[in-house]
N, C-alpha and C positions, 0 to 999 in steps of 0.2 A: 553449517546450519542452513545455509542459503538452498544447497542440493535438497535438504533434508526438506525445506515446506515446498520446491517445488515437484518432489516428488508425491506428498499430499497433493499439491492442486493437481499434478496429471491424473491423480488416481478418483479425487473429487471430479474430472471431468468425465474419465470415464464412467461414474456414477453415474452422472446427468445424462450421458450419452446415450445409457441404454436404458436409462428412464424417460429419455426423450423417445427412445425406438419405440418402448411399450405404451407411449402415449400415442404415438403416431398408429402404430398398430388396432387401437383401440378405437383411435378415430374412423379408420379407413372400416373397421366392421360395424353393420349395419345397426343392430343394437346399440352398439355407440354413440354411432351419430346421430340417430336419439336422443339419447341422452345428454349428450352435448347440447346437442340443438335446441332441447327443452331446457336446461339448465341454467343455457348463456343470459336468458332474461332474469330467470330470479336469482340467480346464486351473484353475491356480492362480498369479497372478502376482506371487505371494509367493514361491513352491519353485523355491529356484537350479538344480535338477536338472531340472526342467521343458525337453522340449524347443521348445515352443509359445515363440514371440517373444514379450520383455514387454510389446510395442506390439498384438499381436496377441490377448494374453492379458487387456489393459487393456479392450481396444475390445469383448474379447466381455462383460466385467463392465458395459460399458458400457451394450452393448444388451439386457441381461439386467435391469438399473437401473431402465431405461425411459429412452428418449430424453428425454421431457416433462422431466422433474426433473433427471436428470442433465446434461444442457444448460443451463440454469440455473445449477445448481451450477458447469459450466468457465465461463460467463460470468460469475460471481462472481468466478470466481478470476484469469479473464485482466483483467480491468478493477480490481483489487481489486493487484495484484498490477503495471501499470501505473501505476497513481495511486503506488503505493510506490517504482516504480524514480525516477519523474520528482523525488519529493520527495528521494530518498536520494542524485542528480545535484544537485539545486538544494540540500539544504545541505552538498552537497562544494564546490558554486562559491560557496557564503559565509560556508564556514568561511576566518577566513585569520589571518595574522598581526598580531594585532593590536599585537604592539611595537614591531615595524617601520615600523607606520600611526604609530604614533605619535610615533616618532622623527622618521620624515618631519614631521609637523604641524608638530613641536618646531622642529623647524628654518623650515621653510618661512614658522612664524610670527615667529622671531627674525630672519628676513632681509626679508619684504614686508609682515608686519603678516597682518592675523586675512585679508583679501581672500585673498591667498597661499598661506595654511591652507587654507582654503575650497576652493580652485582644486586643493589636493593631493585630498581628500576629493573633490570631483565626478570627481577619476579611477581611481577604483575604487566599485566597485560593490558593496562588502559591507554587510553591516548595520553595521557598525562604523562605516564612512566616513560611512555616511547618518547617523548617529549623532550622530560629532564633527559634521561640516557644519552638522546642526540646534542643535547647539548654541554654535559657533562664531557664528554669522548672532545671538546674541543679547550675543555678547560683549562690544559696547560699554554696556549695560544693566548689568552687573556679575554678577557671579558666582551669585548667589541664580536669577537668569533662565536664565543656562545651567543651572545644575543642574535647572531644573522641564523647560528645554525636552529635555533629555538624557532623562529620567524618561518624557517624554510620548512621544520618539519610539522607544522603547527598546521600551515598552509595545506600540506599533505595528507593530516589526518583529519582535516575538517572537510577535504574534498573524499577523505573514506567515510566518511560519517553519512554523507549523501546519496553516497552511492545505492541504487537503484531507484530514487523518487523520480528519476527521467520516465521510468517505466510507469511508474504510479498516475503520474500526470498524463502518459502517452494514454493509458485505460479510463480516467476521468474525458480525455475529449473525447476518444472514442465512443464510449460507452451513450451516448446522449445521439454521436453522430450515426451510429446504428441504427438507434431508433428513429430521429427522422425519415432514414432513407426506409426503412421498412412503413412508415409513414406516407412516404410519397409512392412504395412501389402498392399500398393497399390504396389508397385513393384512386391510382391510377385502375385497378380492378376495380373499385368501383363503378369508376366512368364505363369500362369494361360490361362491366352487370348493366348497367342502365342502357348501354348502347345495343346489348343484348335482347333485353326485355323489353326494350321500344317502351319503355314507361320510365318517368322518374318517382314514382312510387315514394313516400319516405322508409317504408319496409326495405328497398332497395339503398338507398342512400344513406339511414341509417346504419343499417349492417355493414355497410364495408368500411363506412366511417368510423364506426367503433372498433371494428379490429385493426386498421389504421392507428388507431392512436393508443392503441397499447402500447406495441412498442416505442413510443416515444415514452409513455409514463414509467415503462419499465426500465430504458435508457436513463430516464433523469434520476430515478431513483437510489438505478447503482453508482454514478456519478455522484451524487449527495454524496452517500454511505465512505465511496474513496476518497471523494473532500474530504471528509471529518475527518479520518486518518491521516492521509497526508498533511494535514493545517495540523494535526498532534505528532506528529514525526518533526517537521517544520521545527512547534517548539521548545521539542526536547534537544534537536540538534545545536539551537540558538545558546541552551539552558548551560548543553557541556564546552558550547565555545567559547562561551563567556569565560568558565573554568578555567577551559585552556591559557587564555589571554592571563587572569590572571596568575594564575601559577605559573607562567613561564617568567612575566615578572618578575616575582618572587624568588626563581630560579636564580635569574640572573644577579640581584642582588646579594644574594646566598653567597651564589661564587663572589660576588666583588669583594664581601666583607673575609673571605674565606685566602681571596688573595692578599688581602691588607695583612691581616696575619702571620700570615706566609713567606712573608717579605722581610 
């Protein structure tokens, strides 16, 4: 599954990629930059009264940005944003019901013995089941065994359950840190333009100042958008460890009253 979205986000970048080229393209011809250059004042794609399309409005902030950073920036967020959807599908397929799994065990092991249990648990595929199994496989050892082995494997499946939020979080600092620095390297063209034009004009100072700090508004924005995700990844992971904790519990005393019997 994991291959599968980021084969979507390669394929979403190269959307952007050559949507970034025909932006570029369009800038760099004459008629364009026109257009642009008359546009950047009124078009606002914040103003619901605005007759300029939002996608239209987006692309010209865009190229006003600067392709270099801004680009960067949606590849933060298409891949940032990817890694979130796959993780927030994978623990909807291992969230489950864990009382159910266990009633099944309960029984499965009162009727064929711990092999039978076993055989329940390799047919489902949650963290739970992996859980019971590994702890079941030590149940002729006595109880003290499955408890360590429940603990070890518990440990295991809640560091799978995490797996890729390192990335997630790596695109939230970055995605902000982009913008700054596209922030300082517009400022510094602006000083540029003014040392240029031997005037500090606010025409001059204004303009570079504003395309200076788009990218930082666009940086903070993909950042927000991966917080929310990640802080809902965060938790659902919390939601099924709880689970685990308890069912493995539960597991244990299973076998204890399973041994008492048995005896």
């Amino acid at each position: 599954m994991k291959k599968f979205f980021m084969i979507l986000a390669a394929m979403a970048v190269m959307v952007i990629s050559a949507n970034i080229a025909s932006a570029q393209d369009e800038q760099t011809a004459p008629a364009a930059t026109e257009q642009v250059s008359a546009s950047s004042s009124e078009v606002n794609p914040f103003d619901a009264k605005s007759e300029v399309p939002l996608h239209q409005a987006l692309k010209t902030k865009f190229i006003e940005g600067g392709a270099g950073f801004m680009s960067l920036i949606i590849i933060c967020l298409i891949i940032g944003l990817a890694l979130a959807i796959e993780r927030i599908l994978s623990l909807s397929f291992a969230k489950t019901n864990y009382k159910k799994l266990l009633a099944k065990v309960e029984d499965a092991l009162k009727e064929g013995g711990v092999e039978k249990a076993i055989e329940v648990c390799n047919n489902s595929k949650s963290p739970v089941a992996t859980i019971f199994a590994r702890g079941l496989a030590e149940a002729d050892k006595g109880t003290e065994f499955v408890e360590r082995a429940v603990v070890n494997q518990g440990g295991i499946e809640e560091s799978g359950l995490a797996s890729g939020l390192s990335w997630i979080s790596l695109f939230i600092a970055i995605a902000p840190s982009l913008g700054f620095l596209g922030t300082v390297i517009g400022m510094i063209q602006a000083f540029d333009a003014i040392q240029a034009a031997g005037d500090i004009s606010p025409n001059v100072v204004a303009g570079g100042m504003k395309v200076a700090l788009i990218t930082t508004v666009a940086g903070l924005i993909v950042a927000m958008i991966l917080q929310v995700f990640y802080n809902y990844i965060l938790a659902k992971i919390d939601n099924i460890t709880v689970d685990m904790e308890e069912a493995s519990r539960d597991l244990v005393d299973m076998v204890y009253d399973y041994e008492k019997k048995n005896k």
